[in-house]
FIVEXSE-838673 format. One record per residue (C-alpha): residue in three letters; x, y, z; residue number from 1. Coordinates in nm, 3 decimals. Each point is the difference from the previous one (the first is absolute). Layout:
residues N
site type = ALA; X = X; Y = Y; Z = Z; seq = NUM;
...
//
This chain:
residues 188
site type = UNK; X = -1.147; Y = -5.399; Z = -0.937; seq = 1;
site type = UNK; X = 0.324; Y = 0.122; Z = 0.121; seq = 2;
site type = UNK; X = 0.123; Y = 0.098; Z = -0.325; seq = 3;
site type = UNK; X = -0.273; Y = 0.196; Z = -0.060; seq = 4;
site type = UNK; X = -0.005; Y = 0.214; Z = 0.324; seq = 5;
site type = UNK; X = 0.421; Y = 0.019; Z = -0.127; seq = 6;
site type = UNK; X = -0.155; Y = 0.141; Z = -0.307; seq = 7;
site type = UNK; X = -0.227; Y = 0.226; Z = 0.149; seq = 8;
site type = UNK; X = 0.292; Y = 0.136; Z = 0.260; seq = 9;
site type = UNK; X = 0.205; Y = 0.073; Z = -0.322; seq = 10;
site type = UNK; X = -0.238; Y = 0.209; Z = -0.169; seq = 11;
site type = UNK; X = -0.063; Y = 0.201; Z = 0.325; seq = 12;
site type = UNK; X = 0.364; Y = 0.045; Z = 0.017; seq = 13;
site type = UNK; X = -0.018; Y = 0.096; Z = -0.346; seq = 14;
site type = UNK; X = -0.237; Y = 0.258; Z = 0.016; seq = 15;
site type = UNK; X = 0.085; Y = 0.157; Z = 0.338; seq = 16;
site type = UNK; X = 0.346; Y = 0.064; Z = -0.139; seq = 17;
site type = UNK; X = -0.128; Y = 0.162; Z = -0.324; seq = 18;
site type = UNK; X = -0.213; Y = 0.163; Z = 0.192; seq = 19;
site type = UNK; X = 0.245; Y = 0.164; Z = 0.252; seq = 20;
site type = UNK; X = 0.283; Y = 0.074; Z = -0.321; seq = 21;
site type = UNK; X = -0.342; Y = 0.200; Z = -0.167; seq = 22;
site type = UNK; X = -0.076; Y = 0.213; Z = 0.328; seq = 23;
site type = UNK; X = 0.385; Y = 0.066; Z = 0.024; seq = 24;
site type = UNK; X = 0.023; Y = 0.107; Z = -0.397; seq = 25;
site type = UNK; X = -0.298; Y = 0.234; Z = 0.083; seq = 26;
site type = UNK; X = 0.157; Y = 0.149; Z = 0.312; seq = 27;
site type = UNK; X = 0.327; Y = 0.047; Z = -0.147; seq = 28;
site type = UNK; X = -0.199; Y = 0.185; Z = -0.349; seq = 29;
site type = UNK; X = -0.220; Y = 0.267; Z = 0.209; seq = 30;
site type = UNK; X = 0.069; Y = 0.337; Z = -0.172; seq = 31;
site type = UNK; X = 0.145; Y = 0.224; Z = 0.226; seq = 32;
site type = UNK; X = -0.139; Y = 0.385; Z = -0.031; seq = 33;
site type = UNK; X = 0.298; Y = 0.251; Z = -0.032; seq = 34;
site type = UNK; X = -0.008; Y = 0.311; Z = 0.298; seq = 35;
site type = UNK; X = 0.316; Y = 0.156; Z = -0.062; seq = 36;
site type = UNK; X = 0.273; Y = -0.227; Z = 0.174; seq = 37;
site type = UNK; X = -0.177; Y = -0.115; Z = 0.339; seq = 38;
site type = UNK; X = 0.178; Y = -0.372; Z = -0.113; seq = 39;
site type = UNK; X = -0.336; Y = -0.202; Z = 0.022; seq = 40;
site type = UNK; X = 0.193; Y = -0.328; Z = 0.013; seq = 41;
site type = UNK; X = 0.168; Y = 0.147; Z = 0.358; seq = 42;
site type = UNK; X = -0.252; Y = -0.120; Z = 0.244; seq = 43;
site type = UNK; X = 0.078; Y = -0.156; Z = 0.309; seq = 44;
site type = UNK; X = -0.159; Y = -0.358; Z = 0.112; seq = 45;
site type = UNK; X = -0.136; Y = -0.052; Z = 0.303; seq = 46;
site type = UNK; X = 0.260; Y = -0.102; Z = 0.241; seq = 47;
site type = UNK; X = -0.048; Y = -0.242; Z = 0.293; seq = 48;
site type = UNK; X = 0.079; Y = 0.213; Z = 0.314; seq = 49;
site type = UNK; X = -0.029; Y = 0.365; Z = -0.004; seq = 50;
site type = UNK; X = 0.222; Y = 0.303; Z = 0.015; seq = 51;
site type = UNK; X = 0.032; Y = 0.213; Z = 0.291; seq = 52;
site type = UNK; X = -0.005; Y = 0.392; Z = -0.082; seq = 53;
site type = UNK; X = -0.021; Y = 0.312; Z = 0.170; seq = 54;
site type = UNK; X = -0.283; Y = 0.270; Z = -0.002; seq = 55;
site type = UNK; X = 0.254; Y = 0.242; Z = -0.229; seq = 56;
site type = UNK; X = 0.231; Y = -0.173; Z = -0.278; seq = 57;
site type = UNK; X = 0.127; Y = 0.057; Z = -0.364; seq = 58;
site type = UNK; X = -0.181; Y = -0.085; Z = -0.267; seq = 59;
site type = UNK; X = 0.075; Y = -0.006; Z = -0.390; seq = 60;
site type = UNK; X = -0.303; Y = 0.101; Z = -0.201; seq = 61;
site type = UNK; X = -0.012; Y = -0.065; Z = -0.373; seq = 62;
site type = UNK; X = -0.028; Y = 0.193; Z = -0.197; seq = 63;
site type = UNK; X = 0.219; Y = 0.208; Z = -0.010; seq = 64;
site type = UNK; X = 0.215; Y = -0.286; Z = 0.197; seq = 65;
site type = UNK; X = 0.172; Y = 0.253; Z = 0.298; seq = 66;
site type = UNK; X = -0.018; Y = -0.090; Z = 0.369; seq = 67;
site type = UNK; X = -0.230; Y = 0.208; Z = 0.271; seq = 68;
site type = UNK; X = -0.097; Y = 0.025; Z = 0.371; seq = 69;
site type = UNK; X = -0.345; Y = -0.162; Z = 0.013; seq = 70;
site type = UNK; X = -0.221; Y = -0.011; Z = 0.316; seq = 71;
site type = UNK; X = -0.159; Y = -0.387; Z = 0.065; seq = 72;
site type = UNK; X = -0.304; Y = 0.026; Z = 0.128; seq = 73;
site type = UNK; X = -0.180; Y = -0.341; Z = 0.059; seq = 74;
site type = UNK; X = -0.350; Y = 0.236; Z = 0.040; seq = 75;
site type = UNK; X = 0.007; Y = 0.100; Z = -0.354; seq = 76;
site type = UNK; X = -0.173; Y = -0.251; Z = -0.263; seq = 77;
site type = UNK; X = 0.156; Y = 0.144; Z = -0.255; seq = 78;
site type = UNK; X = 0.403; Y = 0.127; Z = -0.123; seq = 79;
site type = UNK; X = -0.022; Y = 0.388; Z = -0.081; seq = 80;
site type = UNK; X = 0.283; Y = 0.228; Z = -0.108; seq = 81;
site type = UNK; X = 0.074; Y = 0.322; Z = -0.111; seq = 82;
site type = UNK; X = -0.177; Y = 0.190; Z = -0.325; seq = 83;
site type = UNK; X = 0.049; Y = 0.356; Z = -0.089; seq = 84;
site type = UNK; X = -0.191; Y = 0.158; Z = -0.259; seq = 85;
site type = UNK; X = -0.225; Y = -0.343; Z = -0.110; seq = 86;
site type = UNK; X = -0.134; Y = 0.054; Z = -0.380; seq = 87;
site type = UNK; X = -0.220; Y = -0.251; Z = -0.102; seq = 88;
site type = UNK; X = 0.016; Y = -0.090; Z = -0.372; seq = 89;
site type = UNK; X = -0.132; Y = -0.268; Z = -0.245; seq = 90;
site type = UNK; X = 0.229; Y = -0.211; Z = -0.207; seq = 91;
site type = UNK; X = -0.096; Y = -0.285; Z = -0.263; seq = 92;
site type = UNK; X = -0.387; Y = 0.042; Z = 0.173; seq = 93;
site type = UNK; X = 0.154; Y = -0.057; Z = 0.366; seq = 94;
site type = UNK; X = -0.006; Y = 0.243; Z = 0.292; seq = 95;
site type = UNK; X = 0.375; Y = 0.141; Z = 0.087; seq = 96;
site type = UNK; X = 0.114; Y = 0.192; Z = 0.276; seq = 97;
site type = UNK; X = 0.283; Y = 0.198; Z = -0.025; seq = 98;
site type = UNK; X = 0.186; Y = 0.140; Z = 0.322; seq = 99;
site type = UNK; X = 0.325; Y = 0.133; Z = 0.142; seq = 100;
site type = UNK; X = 0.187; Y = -0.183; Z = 0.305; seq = 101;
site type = UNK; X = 0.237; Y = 0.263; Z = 0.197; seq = 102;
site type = UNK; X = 0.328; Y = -0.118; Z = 0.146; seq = 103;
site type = UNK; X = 0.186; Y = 0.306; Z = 0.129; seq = 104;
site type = UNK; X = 0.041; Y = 0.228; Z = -0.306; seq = 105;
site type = UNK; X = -0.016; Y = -0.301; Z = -0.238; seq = 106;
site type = UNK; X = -0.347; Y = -0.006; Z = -0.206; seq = 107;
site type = UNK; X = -0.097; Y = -0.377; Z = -0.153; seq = 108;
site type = UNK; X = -0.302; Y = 0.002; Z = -0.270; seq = 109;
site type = UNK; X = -0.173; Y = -0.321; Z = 0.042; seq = 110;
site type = UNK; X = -0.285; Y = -0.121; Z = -0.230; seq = 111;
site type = UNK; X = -0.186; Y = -0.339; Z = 0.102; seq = 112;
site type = UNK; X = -0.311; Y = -0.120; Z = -0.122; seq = 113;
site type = UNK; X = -0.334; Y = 0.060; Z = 0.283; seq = 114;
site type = UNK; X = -0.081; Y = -0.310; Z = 0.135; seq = 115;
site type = UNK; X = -0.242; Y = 0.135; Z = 0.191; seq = 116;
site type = UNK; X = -0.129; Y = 0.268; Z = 0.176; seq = 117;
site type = UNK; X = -0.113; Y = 0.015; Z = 0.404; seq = 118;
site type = UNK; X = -0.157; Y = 0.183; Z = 0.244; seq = 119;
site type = UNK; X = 0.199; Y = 0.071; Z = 0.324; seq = 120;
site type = UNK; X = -0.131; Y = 0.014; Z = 0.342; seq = 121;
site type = UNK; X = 0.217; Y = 0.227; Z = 0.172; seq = 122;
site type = UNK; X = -0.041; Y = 0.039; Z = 0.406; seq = 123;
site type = UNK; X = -0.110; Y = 0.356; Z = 0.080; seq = 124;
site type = UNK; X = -0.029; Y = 0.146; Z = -0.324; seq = 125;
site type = UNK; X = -0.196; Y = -0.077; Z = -0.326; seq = 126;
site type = UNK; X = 0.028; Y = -0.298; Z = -0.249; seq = 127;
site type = UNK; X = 0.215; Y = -0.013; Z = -0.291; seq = 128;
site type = UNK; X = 0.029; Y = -0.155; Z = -0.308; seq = 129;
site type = UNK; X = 0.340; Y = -0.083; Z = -0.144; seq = 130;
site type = UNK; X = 0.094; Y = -0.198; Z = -0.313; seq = 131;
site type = UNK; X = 0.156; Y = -0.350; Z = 0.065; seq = 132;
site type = UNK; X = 0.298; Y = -0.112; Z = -0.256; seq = 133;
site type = UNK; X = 0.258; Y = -0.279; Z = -0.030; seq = 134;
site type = UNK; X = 0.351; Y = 0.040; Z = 0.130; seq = 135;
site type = UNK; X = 0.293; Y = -0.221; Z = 0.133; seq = 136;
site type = UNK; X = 0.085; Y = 0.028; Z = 0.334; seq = 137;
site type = UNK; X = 0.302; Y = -0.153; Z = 0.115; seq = 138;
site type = UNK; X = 0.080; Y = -0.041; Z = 0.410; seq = 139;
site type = UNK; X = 0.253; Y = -0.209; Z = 0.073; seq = 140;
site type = UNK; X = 0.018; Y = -0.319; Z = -0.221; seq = 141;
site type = UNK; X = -0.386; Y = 0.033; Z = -0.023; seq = 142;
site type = UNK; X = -0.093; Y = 0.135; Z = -0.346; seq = 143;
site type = UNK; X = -0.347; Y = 0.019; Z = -0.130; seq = 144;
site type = UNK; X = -0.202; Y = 0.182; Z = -0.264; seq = 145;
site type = UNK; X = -0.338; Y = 0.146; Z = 0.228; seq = 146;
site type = UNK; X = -0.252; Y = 0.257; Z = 0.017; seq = 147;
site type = UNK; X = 0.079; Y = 0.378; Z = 0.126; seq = 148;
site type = UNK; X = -0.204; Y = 0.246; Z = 0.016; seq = 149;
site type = UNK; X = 0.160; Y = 0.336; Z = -0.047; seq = 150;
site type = UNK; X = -0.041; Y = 0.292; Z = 0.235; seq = 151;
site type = UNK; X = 0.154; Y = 0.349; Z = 0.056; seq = 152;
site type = UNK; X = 0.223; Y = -0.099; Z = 0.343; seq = 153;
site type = UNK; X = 0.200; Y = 0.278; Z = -0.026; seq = 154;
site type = UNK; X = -0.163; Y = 0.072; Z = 0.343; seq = 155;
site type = UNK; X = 0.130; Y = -0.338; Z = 0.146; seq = 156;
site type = UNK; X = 0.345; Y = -0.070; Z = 0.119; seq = 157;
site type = UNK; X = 0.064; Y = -0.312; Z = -0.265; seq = 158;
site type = UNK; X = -0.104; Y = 0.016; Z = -0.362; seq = 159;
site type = UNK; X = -0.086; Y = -0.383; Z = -0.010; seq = 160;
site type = UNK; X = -0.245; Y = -0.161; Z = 0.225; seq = 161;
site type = UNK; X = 0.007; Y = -0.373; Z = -0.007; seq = 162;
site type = UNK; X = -0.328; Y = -0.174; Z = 0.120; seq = 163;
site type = UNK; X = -0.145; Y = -0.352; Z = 0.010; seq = 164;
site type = UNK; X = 0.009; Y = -0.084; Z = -0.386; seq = 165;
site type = UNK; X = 0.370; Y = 0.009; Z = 0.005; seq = 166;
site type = UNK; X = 0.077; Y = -0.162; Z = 0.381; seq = 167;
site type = UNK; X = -0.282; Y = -0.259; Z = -0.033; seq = 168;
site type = UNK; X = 0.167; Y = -0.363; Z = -0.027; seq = 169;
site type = UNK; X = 0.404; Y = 0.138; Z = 0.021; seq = 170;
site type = UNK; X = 0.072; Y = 0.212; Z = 0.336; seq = 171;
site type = UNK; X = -0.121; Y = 0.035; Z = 0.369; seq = 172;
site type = UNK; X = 0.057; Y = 0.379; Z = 0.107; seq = 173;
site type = UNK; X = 0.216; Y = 0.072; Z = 0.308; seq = 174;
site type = UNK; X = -0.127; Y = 0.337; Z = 0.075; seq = 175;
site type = UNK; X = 0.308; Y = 0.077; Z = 0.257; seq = 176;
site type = UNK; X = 0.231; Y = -0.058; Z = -0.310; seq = 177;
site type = UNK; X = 0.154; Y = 0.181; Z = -0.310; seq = 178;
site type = UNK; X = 0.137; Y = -0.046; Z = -0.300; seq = 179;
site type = UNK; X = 0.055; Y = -0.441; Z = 0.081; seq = 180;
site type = UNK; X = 0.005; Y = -0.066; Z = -0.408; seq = 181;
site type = UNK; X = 0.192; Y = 0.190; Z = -0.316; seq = 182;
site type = UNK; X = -0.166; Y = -0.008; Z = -0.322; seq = 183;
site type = UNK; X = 0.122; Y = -0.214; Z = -0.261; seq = 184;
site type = UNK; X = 0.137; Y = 0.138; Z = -0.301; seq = 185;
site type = UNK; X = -0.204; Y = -0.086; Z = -0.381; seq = 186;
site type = UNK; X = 0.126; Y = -0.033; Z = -0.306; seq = 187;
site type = UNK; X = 0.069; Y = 0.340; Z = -0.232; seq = 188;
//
């Protein structure tokens, strides 16, 4: 009797640990889709305690990997920045969006597949829709590939604005504070 039950504990062993080393070998195989250098394999786990920021700090968006002024706005569902002259496009039977993002006199071309598109509900004026795409944003050591939906803020003070996909799990905003955290650097 107690060799069997022995027996029986062995093979769970056995198969729990072939089990786990399969899931790993899968998770370590997913393909990864290429978007023109947002370095997919850059994301930030989940820490234990959170990061205090302020309602204005620096933020590296990727591409093209430079550093801005964003606005944090714990109201906003959703991370929007800056698009000039957005010219949607199909490639390889997808839906692209190409669109210009103004930094002083310097011009970046950005192309990123359309994840998306929504409809904005804007206080005081009427709905719009904007096209939602995949881009690294990097605020302090926090770095993570999310959703923005891209919008002509020329208007607005701060190209970026970072909203509740982005803060969610990593910072608690100090809205009396600026610029707490410096974006880390990536990789060329």
């Amino acid at each position: 009797m107690i060799l069997q039950m022995k027996w029986r504990y062995g093979i769970l062993l056995v198969l729990l640990f072939c089990t786990t080393s399969f899931i790993e070998a899968k998770v370590k195989t997913l393909p990864v889709e290429d978007q023109n250098s947002t370095f997919e394999n850059l994301n930030t786990e989940k820490p234990d305690s959170k990061s205090i920021i302020g309602a204005i700090e620096n933020v590296r968006l990727v591409p093209p990997n430079i550093v801005l002024k964003a606005r944090i706005d714990t109201g906003a569902k959703t991370t929007s920045i800056d698009a000039q002259n957005i010219t949607p496009f199909e490639r390889d039977g997808k839906e692209w969006v190409r669109f210009d993002l103004l930094v002083g006199e310097k011009k970046y071309d950005i192309e990123r597949k359309v994840i998306k598109t929504i409809l904005i509900k804007r206080h005081g004026d009427d709905s719009q829709r904007r096209y939602v795409v995949k881009m690294r944003i990097v605020i302090g050591d926090v770095s993570q590939l999310i959703s923005v939906n891209l919008n002509d803020r020329e208007s607005y003070q701060y190209p970026v604005l970072i909203g509740r996909n982005f803060l969610r799990d990593y910072f608690i905003v100090d809205v009396g504070k600026k610029f707490q955290v410096k974006p880390m650097a990536l990789p060329k």
